[in-house]
C-alpha positions as CSV (number, residue, x, y, z in Angstrom):
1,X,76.9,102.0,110.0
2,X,74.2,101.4,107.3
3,X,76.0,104.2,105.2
4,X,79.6,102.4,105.7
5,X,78.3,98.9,104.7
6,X,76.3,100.5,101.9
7,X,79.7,101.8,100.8
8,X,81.5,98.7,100.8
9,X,82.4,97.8,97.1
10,X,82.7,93.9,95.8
11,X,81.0,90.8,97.0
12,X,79.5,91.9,100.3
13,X,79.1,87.7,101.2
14,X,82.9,88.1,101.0
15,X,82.9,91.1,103.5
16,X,80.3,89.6,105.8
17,X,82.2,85.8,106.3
18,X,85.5,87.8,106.9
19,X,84.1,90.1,109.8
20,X,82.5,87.2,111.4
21,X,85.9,85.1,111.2
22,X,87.6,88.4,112.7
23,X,84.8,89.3,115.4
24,X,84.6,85.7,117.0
25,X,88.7,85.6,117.4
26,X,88.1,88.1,119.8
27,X,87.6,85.3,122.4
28,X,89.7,83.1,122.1
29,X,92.6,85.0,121.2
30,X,92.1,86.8,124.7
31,X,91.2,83.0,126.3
32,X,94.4,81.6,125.1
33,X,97.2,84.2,125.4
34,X,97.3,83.2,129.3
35,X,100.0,81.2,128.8
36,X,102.1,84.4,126.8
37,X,100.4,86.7,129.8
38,X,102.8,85.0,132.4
39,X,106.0,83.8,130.1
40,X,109.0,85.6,131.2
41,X,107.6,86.2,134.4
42,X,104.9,88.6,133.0
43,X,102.1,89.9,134.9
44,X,99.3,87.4,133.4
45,X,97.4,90.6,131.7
46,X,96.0,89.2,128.6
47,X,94.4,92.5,127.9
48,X,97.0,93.8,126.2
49,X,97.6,90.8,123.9
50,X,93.6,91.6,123.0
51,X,94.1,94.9,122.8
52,X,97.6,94.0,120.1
53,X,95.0,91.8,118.4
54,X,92.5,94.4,118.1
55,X,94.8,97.1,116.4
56,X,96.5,94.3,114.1
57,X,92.8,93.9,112.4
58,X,92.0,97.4,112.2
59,X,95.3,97.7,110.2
60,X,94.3,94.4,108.3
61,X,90.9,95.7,107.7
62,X,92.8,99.2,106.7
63,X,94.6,97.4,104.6
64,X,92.1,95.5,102.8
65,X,89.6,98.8,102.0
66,X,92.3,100.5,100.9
67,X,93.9,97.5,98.2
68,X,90.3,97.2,97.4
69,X,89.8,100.4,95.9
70,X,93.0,99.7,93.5
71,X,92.7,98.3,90.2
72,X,93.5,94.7,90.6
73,X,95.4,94.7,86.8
74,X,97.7,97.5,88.2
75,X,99.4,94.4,90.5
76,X,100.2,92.4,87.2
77,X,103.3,94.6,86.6
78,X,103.6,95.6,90.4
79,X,104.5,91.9,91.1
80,X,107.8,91.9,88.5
81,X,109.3,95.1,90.8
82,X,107.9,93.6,94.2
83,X,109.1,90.2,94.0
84,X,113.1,90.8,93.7
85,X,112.5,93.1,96.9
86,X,110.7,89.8,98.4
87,X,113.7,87.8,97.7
88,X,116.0,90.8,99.5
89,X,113.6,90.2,102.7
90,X,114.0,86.6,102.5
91,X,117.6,86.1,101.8
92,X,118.1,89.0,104.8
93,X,115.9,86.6,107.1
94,X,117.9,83.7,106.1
95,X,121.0,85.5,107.4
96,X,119.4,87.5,110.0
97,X,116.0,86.0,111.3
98,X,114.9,86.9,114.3
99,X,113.6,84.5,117.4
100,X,110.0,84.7,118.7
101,X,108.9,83.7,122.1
102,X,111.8,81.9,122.5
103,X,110.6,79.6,119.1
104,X,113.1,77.8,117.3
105,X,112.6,79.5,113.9
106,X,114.0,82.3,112.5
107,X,111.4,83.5,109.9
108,X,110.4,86.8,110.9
109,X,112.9,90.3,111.0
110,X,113.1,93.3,112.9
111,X,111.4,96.7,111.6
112,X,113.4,99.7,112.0
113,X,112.5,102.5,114.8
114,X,109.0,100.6,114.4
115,X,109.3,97.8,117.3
116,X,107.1,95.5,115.0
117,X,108.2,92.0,113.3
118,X,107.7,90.7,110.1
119,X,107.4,87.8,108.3
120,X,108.8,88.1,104.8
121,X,107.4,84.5,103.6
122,X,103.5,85.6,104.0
123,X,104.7,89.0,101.6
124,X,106.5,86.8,99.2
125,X,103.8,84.1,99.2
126,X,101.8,86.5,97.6
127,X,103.2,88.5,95.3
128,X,105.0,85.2,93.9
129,X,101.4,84.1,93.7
130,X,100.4,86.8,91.6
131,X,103.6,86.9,89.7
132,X,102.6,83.2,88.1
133,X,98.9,84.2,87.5
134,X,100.2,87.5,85.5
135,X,102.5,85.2,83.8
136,X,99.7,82.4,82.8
137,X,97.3,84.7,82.1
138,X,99.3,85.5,78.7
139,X,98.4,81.9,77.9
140,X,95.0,83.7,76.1
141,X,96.9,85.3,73.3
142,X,100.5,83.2,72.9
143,X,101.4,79.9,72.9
144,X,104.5,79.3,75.4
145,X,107.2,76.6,75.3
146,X,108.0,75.2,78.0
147,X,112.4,76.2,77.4
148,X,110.9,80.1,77.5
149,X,108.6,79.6,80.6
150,X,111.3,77.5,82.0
151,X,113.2,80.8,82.5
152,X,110.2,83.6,82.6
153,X,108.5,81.3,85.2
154,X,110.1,78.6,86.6
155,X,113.1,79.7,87.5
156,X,111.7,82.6,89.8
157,X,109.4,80.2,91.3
158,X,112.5,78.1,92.4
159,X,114.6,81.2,93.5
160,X,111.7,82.1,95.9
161,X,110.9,78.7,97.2
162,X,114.7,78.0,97.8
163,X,114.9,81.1,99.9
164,X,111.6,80.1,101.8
165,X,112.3,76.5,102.3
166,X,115.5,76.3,104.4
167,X,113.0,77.9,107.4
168,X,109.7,77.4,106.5
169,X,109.2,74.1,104.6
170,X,105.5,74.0,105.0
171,X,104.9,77.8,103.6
172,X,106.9,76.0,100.7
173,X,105.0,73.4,99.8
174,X,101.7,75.4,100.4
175,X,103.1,77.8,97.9
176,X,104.4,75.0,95.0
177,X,100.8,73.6,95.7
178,X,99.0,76.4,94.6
179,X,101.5,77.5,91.6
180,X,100.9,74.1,90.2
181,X,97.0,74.5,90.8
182,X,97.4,77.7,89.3
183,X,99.4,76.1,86.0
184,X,96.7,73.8,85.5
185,X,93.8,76.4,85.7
186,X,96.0,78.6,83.6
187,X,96.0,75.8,81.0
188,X,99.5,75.2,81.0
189,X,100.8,71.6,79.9
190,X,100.6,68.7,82.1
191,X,103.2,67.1,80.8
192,X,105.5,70.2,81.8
193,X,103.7,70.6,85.2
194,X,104.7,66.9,85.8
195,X,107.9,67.5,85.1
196,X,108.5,70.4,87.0
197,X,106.8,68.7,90.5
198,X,109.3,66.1,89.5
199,X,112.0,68.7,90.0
200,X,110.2,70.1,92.9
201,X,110.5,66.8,94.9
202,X,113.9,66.2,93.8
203,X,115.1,69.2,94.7
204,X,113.2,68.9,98.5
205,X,115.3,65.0,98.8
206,X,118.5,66.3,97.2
207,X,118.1,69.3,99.8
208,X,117.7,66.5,103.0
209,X,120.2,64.2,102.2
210,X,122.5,67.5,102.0
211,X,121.4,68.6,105.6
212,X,122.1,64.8,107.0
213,X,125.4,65.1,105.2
214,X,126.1,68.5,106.4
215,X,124.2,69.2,109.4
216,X,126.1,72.1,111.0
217,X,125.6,73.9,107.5
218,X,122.2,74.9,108.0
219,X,120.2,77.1,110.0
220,X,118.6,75.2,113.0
221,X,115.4,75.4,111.9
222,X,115.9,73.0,109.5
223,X,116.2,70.5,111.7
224,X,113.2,71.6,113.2
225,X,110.8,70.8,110.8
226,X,112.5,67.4,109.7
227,X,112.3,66.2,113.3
228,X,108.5,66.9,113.1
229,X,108.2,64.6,109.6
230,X,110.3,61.9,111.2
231,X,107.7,62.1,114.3
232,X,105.1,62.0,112.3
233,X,106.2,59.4,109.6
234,X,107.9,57.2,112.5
235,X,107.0,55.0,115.7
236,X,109.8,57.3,117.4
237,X,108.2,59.8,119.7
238,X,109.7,63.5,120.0
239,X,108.9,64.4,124.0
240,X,108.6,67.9,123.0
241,X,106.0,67.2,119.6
242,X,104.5,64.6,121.4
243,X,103.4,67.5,124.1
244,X,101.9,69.8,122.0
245,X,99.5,67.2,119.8
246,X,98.8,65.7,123.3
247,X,97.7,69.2,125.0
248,X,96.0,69.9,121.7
249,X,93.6,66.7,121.6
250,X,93.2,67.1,125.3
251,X,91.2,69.8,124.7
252,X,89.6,68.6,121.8
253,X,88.3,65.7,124.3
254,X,87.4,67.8,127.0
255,X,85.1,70.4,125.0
256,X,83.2,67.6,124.3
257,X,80.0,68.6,121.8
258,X,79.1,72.6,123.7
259,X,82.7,72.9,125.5
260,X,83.4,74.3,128.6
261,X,82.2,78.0,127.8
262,X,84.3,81.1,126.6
263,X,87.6,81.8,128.6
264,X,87.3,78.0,130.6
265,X,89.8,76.2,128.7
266,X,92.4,74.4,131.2
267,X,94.6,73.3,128.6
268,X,95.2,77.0,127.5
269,X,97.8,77.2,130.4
270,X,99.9,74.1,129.3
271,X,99.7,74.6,125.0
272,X,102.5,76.1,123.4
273,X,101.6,78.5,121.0
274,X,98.1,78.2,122.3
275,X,97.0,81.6,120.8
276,X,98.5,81.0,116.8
277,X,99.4,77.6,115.9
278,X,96.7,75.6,118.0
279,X,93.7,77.8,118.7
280,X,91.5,75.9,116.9
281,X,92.0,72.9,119.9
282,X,91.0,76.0,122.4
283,X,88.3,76.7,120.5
284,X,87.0,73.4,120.7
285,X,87.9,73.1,124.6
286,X,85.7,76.3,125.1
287,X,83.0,76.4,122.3
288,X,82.9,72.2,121.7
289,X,82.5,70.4,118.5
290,X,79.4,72.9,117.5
291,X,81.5,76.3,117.7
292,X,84.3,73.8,115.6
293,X,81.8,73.2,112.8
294,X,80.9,76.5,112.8
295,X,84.5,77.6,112.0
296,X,84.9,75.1,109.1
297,X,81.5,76.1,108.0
298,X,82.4,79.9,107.7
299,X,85.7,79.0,105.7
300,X,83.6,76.7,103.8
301,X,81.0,79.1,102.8
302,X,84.2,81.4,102.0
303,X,86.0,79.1,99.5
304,X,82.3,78.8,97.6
305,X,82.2,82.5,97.4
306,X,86.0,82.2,96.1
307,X,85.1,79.6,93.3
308,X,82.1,81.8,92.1
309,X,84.3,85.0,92.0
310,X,86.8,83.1,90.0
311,X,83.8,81.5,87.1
312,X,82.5,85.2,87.4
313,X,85.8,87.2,86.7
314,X,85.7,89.4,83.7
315,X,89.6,88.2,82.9
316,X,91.8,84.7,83.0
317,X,94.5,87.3,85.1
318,X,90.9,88.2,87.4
319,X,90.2,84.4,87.7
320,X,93.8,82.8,88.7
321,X,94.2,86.2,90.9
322,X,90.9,84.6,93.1
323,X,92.6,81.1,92.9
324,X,96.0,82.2,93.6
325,X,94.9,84.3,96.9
326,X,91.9,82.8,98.0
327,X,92.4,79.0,98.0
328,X,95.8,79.2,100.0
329,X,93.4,81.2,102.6
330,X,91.3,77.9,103.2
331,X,93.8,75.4,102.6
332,X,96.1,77.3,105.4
333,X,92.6,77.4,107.7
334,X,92.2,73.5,107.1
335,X,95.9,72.6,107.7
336,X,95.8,74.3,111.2
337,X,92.7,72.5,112.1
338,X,94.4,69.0,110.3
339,X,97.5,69.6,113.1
340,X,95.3,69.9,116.0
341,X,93.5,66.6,115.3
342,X,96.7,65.1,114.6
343,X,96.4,64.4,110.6
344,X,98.9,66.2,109.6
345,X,102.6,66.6,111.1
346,X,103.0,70.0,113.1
347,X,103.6,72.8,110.7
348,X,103.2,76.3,112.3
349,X,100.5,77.5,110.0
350,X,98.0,80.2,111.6
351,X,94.4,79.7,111.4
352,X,93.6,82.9,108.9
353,X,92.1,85.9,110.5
354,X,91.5,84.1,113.6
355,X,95.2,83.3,115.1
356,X,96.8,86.3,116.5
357,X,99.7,87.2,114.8
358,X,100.4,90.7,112.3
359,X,102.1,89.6,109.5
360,X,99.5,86.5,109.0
361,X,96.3,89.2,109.6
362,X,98.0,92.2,107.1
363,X,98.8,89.8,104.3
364,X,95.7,88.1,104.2
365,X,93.7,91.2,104.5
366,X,95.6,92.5,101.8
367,X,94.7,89.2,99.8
368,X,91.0,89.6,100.3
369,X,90.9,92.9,99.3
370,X,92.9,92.3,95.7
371,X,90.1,89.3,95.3
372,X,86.9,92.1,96.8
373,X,88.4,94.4,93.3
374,X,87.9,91.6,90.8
375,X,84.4,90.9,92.2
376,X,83.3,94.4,91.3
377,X,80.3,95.1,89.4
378,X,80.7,97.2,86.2
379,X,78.7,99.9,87.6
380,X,80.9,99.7,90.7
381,X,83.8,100.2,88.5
382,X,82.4,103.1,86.4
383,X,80.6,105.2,89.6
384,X,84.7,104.8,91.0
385,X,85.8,105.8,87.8
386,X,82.9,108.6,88.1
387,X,84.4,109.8,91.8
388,X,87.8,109.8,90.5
389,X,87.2,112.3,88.0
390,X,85.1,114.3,89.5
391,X,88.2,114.2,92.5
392,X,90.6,114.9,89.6
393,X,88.0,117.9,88.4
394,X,87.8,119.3,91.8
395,X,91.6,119.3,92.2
396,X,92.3,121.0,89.0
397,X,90.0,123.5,89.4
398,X,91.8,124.3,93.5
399,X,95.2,124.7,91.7
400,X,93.7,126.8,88.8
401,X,92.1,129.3,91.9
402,X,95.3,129.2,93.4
403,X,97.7,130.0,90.5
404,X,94.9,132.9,89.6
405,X,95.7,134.3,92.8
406,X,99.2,134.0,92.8
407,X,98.9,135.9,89.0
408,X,96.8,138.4,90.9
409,X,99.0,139.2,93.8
410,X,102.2,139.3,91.6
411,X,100.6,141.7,89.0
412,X,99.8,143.9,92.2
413,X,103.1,143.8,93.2
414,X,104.8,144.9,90.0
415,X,102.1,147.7,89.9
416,X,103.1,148.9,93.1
417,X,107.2,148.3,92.0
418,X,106.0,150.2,89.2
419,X,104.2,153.6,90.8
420,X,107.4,153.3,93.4
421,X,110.0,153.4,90.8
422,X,108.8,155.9,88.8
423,X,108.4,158.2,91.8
424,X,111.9,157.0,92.4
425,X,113.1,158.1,89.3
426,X,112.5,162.2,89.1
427,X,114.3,162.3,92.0
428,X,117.6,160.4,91.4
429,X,117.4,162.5,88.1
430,X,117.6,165.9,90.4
431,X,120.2,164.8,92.9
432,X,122.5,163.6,89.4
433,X,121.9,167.3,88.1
């Protein structure tokens, strides 16, 4: 174990505060997937949902050691050929999202022959992310106008955020949040980042009055996450949001300051989505307002270890690549926990790393481990550059052996073609005579 953390490349702070985030969701993942245990008449196992939650952070922490090891420049022009294919996946998902535990959203599509779901918004979230940082980060050598980033920039932004909206309108705004951020970082004008959150937000009310104009035109989760805004905004009560903010500070009042101990929650049984979208009200119910503060204070400790990655990255790309990834990470953590208290309107955000869910785990893994590569050392970088050579040096010389031997045993064979035939010969040259 020594040997494997001694291995572990990057800011080890950033490795540490990840695994702890990981290792305590153990609990109350397996505490609150009760209520999934016995939907559907189900058998009330939760075993296997831990035991689903377990292999979807092995393949998240697979996930991030492997990204790690790449290059992080290599994603600048992997982000140009990966982001059409995100808008594929999300335009397919539009047309052909599929329904989870009977939810009302249609965000997530089918695998192939793989029995898995996934949720292209979290894939495109990201590599549209790192799309506008490799785009800014040319902002060190040319001057852009704002007509030629218009169309390089701006326009792909809005194709991607059109396609996520329609379903996901909080994953939307998250993402226009953090482009913006990332404009401003990137030194891009603010008069031209004005204007384009002016089109932003005229865009989202020109999209609403079409949906109350139109409402059969649109998928049904549309109406969805206006419903929960006009609950929100309103003195109108929704029974059914109403329920789940109850539930959820019903916990949060019972755990009181130590809570009611690990796998003790009541509320567990009654909360919708008691394992994703509101765990952090279970984990108050069962750990109190300490194991709470403990949470913020590990995402906390996170973002500071985010903010000195990005001053300490050798590159602008490096330093927008840390903003871009990491601070959507922490605003998504503090979102969740702003639902459960009832601060913010329900959005169906995960709490990172901590939620059960695949799609949510993989993609954030993978995010971690693109920021892990920029916080390399330079004598990290050159003993990987070191190993890869010397892996490159050891392969050459196994195909060199080989194709010696291959010369070797062909020579023998013509040899031996060789004594046959001219053995062959005298006696073909009798039976002619």
């Amino acid at each position: 174990m020594k040997e494997f953390v001694q291995n572990l490349k990057g800011d080890k702070v950033i490795w540490s505060f990840v695994a702890l985030l990981a290792l305590f969701s153990f609990m109350p993942v397996y505490s609150a997937s009760s209520n999934l245990a016995y939907l559907k008449n189900g058998s009330g196992n939760t075993l296997v949902y831990l035991i689903k939650h377990f292999v979807h952070l092995v393949m998240g922490f697979t996930i991030m050691y492997q990204v790690q090891k790449v290059p992080y420049h290599y994603f600048r022009s992997l982000s140009r050929v990966l982001l059409p294919l995100a808008w594929v996946l999300l335009f397919y998902t539009l047309l052909k999202g599929t329904v989870i535990d009977g939810a009302n959203a249609s965000r997530w599509i089918q695998v192939p022959f793989l029995g898995i779901t996934f949720q292209p918004s979290a894939f495109a979230s990201m590599t549209l992310l790192i799309f506008v940082a490799r785009y800014l980060s040319k902002t060190e050598v040319e001057d852009m106008t704002f007509q030629n980033s218009f169309v390089s920039l701006w326009i792909p932004v809005f194709i991607t955020l059109g396609l996520i909206f329609p379903a996901n309108f909080s994953t939307a705004a998250l993402i226009f949040s953090m482009v913006l951020m990332l404009a401003f970082i990137g030194n891009y004008p603010i008069k031209n980042i004005g204007i384009i959150l002016g089109m932003g937000l005229g865009f989202a009310l020109f999209f609403v009055v079409l949906v109350k104009a139109f409402p059969d035109a649109f998928p049904n989760r549309v109406d969805t996450w206006m419903s929960r805004i006009d609950n929100f905004t309103s003195d109108k009560s929704d029974p059914d949001e109403d329920y789940q903010i109850e539930k959820a500070k019903t916990a949060i009042a019972t755990g009181g300051v130590y809570g009611l101990g690990p796998g003790k929650s009541i509320q567990k049984n009654f909360l919708p989505q008691s394992s994703s979208d509101f765990i952090f009200a279970i984990i108050i119910e069962e750990f109190g307002l300490f194991g709470g503060f403990v949470i913020i204070f590990l995402y906390l400790m996170l973002f500071i270890r985010f903010v000195i990655a990005s001053y300490k990255a050798p590159t602008m790309f490096g330093k927008l690549i840390v903003v871009g990834l990491g601070f959507p990470i922490i605003f998504q953590a503090f979102i969740n926990m702003g639902v459960a208290v009832e601060l913010l309107p329900t959005t169906g955000q995960t709490l990172p790393l901590i939620s059960s869910g695949g799609t949510s785990i993989w993609m954030t893994c993978a995010a971690i481990g693109i920021i892990i590569n920029v916080t390399k050392k330079e004598e990290e970088i050159a003993q990987e550059t070191i190993e890869k050579q010397q892996r490159e040096e050891a392969l050459q010389k196994l195909i060199d052996k080989q194709l010696a031997e291959d010369k070797e045993a062909t020579e023998s064979v013509e040899e031996n073609y060789s004594i046959t035939d001219s053995a062959v010969n005298p006696m073909n040259a009798v039976l002619n005579k």
